[in-house]
C-alpha positions in Angstrom: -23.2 101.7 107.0 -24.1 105.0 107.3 -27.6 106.9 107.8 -28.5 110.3 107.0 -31.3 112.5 108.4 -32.7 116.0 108.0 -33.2 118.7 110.0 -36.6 117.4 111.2 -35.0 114.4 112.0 -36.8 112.4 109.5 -34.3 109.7 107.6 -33.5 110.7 104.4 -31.5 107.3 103.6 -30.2 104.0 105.4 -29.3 100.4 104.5 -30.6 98.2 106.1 -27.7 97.0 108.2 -27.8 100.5 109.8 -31.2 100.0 111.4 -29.4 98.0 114.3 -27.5 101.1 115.3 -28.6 103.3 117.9 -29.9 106.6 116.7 -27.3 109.2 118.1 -27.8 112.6 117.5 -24.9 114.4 116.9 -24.0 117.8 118.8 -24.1 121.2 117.0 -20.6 121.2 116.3 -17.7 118.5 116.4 -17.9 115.0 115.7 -19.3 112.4 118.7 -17.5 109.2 118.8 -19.9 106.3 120.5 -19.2 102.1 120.8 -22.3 99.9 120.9 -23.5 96.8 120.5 -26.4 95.2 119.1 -27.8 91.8 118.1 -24.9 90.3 119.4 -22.4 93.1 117.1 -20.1 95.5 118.2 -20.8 98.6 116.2 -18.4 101.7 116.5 -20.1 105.1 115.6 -19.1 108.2 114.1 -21.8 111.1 114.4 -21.7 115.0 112.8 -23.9 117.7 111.8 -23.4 118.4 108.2 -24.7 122.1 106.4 -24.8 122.0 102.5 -26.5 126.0 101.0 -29.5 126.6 103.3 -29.6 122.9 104.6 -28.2 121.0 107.7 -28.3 117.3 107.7 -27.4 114.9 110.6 -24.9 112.0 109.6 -23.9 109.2 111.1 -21.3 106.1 110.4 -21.0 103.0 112.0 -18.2 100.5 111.5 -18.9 96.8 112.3 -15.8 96.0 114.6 -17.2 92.4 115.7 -14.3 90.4 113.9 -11.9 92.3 115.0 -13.1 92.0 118.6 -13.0 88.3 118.0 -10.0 88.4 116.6 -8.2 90.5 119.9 -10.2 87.7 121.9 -8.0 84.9 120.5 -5.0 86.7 120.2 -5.0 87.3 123.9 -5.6 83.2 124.7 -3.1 82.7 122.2 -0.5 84.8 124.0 -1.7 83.6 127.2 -0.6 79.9 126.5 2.7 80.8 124.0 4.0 83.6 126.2 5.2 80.8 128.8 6.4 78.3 126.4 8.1 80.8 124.7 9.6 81.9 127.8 10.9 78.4 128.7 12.1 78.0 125.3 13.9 81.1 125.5 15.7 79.7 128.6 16.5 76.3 127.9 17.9 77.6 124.3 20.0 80.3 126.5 20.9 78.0 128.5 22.7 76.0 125.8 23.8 78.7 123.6 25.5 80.1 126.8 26.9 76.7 127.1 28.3 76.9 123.7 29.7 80.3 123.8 31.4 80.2 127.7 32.8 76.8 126.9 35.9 78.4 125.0 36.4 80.4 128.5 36.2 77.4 130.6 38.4 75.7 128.3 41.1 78.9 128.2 40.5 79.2 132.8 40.9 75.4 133.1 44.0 75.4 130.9 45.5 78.6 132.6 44.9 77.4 136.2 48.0 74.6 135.4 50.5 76.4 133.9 52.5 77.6 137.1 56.9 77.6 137.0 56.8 73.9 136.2 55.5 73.8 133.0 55.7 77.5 131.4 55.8 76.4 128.6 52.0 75.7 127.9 50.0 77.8 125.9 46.5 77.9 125.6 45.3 76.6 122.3 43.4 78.6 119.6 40.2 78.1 117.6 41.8 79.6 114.7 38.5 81.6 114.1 40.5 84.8 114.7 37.3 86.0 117.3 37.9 87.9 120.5 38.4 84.5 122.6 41.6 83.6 120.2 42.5 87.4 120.3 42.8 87.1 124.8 44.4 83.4 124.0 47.1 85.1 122.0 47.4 87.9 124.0 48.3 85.5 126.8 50.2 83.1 125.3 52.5 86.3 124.8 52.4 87.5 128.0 53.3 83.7 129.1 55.9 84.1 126.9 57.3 86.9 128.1 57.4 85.5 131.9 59.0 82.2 130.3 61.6 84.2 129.1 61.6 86.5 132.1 62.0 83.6 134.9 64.6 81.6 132.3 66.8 85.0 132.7 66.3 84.6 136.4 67.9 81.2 136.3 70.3 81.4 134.4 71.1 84.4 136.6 71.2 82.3 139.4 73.3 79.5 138.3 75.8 82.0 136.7 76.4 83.9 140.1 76.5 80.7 142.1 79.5 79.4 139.7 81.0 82.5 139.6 81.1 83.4 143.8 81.5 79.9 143.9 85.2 80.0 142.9 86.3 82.8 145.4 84.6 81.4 148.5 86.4 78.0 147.8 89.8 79.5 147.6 89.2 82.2 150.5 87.9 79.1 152.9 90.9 77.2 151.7 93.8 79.7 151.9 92.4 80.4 155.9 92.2 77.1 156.6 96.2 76.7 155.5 96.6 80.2 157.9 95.4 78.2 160.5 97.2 75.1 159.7 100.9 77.2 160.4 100.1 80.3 161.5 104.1 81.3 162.9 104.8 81.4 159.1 104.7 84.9 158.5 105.3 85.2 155.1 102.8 82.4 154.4 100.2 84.4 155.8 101.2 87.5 154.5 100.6 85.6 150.8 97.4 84.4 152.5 95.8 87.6 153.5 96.5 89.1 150.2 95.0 86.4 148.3 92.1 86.4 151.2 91.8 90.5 149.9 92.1 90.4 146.8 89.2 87.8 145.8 87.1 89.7 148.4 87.8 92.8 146.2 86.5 90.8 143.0 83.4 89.1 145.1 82.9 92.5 146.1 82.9 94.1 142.5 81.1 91.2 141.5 78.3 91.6 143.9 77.8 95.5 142.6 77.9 94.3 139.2 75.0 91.7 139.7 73.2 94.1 141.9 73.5 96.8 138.9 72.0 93.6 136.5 69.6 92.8 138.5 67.8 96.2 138.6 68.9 96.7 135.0 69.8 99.7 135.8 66.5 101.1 136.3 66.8 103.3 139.2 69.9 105.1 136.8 67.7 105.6 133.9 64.6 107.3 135.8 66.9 109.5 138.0 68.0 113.0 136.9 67.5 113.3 133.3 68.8 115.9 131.5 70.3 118.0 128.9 74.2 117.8 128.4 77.0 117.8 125.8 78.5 114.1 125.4 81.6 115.4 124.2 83.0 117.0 127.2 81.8 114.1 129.3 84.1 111.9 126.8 86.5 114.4 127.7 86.2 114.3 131.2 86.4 110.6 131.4 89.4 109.9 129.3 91.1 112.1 131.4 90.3 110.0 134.8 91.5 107.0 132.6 94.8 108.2 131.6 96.4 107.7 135.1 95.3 104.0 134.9 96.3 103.9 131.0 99.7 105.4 131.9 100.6 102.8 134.6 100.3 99.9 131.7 102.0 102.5 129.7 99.2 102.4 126.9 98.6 106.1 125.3 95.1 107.0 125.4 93.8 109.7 122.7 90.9 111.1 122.2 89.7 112.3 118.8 86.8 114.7 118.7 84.1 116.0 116.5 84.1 119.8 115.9 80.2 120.0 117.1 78.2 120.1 119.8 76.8 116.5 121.0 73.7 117.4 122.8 72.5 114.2 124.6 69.1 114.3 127.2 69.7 111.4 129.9 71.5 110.6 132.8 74.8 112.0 132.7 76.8 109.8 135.4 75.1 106.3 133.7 76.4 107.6 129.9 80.2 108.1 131.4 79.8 105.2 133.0 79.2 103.0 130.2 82.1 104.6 128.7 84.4 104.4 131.8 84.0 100.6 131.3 84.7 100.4 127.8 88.0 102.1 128.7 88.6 99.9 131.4 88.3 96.4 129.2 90.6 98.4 126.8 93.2 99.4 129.2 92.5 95.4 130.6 93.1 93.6 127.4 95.7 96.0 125.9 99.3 95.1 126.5 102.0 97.9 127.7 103.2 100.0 124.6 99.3 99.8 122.7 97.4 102.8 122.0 93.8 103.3 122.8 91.8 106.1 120.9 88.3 107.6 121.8 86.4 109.5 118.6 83.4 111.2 119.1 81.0 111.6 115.6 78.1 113.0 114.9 75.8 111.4 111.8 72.3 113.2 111.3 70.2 112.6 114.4 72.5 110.4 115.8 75.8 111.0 117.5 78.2 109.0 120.0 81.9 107.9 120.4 84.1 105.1 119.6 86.6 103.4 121.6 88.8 101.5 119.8 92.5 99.8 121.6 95.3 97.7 119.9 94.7 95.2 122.5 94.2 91.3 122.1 90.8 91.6 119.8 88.0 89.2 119.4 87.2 86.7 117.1 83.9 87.2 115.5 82.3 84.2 116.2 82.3 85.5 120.2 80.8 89.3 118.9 77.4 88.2 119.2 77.9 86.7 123.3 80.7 88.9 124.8 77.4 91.3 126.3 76.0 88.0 127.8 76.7 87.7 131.5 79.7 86.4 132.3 80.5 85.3 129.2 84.5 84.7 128.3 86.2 84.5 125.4 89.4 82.7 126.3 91.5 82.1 129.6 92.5 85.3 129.0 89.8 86.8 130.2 88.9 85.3 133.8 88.5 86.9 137.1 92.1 86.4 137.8 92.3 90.2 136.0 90.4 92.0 137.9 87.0 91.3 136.0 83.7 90.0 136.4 82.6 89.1 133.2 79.8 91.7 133.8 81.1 95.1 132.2 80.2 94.6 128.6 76.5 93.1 130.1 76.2 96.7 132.7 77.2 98.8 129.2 74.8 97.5 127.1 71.8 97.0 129.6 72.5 101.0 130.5 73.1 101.7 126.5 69.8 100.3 125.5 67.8 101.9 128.3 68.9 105.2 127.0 67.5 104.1 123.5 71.3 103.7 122.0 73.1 100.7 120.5 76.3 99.0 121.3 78.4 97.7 118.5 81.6 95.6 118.3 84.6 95.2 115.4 86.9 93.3 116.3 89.6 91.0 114.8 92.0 88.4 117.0 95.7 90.7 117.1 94.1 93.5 115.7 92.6 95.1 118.8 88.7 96.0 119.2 86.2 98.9 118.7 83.0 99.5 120.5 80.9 101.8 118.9 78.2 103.5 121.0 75.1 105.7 119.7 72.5 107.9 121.0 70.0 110.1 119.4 70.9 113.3 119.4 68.9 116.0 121.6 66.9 118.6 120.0 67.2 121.6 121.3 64.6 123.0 120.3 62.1 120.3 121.8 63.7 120.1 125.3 64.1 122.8 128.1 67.7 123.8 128.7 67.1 123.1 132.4 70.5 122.1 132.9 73.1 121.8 130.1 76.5 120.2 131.9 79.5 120.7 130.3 81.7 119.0 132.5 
């Protein structure tokens, strides 16, 4: 639909459609955009001034837009009425689709809510669709695993040093009750007193010892770190231990490496370890053995051994003589002098330095604890302080 005029303004062509339209005559320049409506049509117009050679023309287009007026007119009722229902669709399906999805949670809160001290040993159970709900169930059922393990350590803990103080308190109730039964017997409580002191000295080591367990040596590891050479510690220590060595008359050696033996930790918790190596040595050796400390040095790794001609091991105990209180034979009770806690201190303190602990041992053949750190690189820490003695 289009109609096309001259300058005079006389029509030069239009279909017939285009008589509806309003005449609009277009400005001298530009285009002129106009909406009508006529005969019940909406008509949107288009009018320009066109110049072809010597000759200007006016021209105008019209576009019947009716339908699509129509069309916009039931559009908007139909969004008017599906707009709600859509919305409450939207809803109710959200509403169960959340249903679906937060039931796993439920299911994994309800089930978390009774697992207490009682029963630790529930776990929360998995889809086996390997999502992010059975990724959290797994990475609680560890963490429940962990504080299973964590309060069974407690116990056992507990019942260990109740049996073991259990013991001494008996006999030092006992042995003052018997003082007071005859107490013009001097000699009779002479005997008494000194059985009175001597199981409050081993209560009294015992207490340290558990104390040392029960931080596992924490407080040692984080304090004072620092650079120093493990062989003169070794050194330093088998010298403290020859008076005690020389009173069973046992000869203590040491054997060391021709190197340096840098190590970065806590220097007092490393000669500890080592001081009660040489003490179970000197314990279990009889008078006329030999014990002999070697340090080595393999790679990145270096350390010592401590290895006595004492009563040995058999190998099925190797694997529990670093549990807590655990003895081998009737040799071993607290009637020596020991807890049943040293091997358990030197391996907790070993272990939180990154080392290892090893044992050879043979029954009559004497044992061998072999200790290893990583060796320090010098290069990578600051030589803040590097103790020689």
């Amino acid at each position: 639909m289009f109609r096309v005029r001259d300058a005079n303004g006389k029509v030069l062509y239009q279909p017939d459609a285009m008589a509806a339209v309003k005449d609009v005559k277009p400005p001298p320049t530009g285009i002129h955009k106009e909406s009508q409506t006529a005969a019940g049509h909406n008509y949107q117009t288009i009018s320009r001034m066109a110049h072809v050679g010597p000759y200007v023309f006016s021209l105008q287009v019209a576009v019947d837009q009716t339908g699509y007026g129509e069309l916009m007119e039931r559009l908007a009722l139909l969004f008017l009425f599906c707009i709600p229902l859509a919305a409450c669709a939207a809803a109710a399906g959200g509403y169960w689709m959340s249903g679906r999805v937060l039931a796993p949670v439920h299911l994994i809160t309800a089930t978390a809510n009774t697992i207490d001290a009682k029963n630790l040993q529930r776990r929360l159970a998995l889809s086996g669709n390997g999502d992010e709900l059975d990724q959290l169930s797994i990475t609680i059922n560890s963490m429940l695993d962990r504080i299973a393990a964590s309060y069974d350590r407690i116990a056992q803990f507990t019942g260990d040093a109740s049996h073991e103080l259990r013991g001494p308190v008996a006999l030092v109730r006992s042995t003052a009750e018997l003082l007071m039964m005859d107490a013009a017997d001097v000699e009779r409580v002479r005997r008494g007193l000194t059985d009175i002191l001597t199981e409050s000295d081993y209560m009294t080591r015992l207490i340290a010892d558990l104390l040392t367990l029960a931080r596992n040596g924490l407080e040692e590891n984080t304090a004072g770190r620092e650079l120093f050479e493990l062989g003169a510690s070794v050194a330093a220590m088998t010298s403290r231990a020859t008076i005690q060595a020389d009173l069973k008359q046992i000869r203590l050696d040491v054997d060391p490496v021709e190197k340096l033996l840098p190590i970065h930790g806590n220097q007092v918790v490393v000669e500890r370890v080592l001081m009660i190596l040489l003490d179970n040595a000197i314990r279990y050796t009889p008078s006329g053995g030999r014990i002999v400390v070697k340090t080595w040095s393999e790679g990145q790794r270096c350390g010592y051994t401590v290895s006595d001609t004492g009563i040995g091991i058999a190998r099925e105990h190797h694997s529990r003589v670093f549990e807590r209180f655990y003895r081998v034979n009737t040799a071993r009770t607290h009637g020596d002098g020991s807890s049943g806690l040293g091997l358990a201190i030197a391996r907790s303190l070993v272990e939180l330095h990154g080392g290892s602990i090893h044992l050879d041992s043979e029954p009559g053949q004497g044992s061998s604890f072999e200790i290893s750190f990583a060796a320090a690189d010098f290069a990578a820490l600051p030589l803040k302080s590097f103790s020689t003695v």
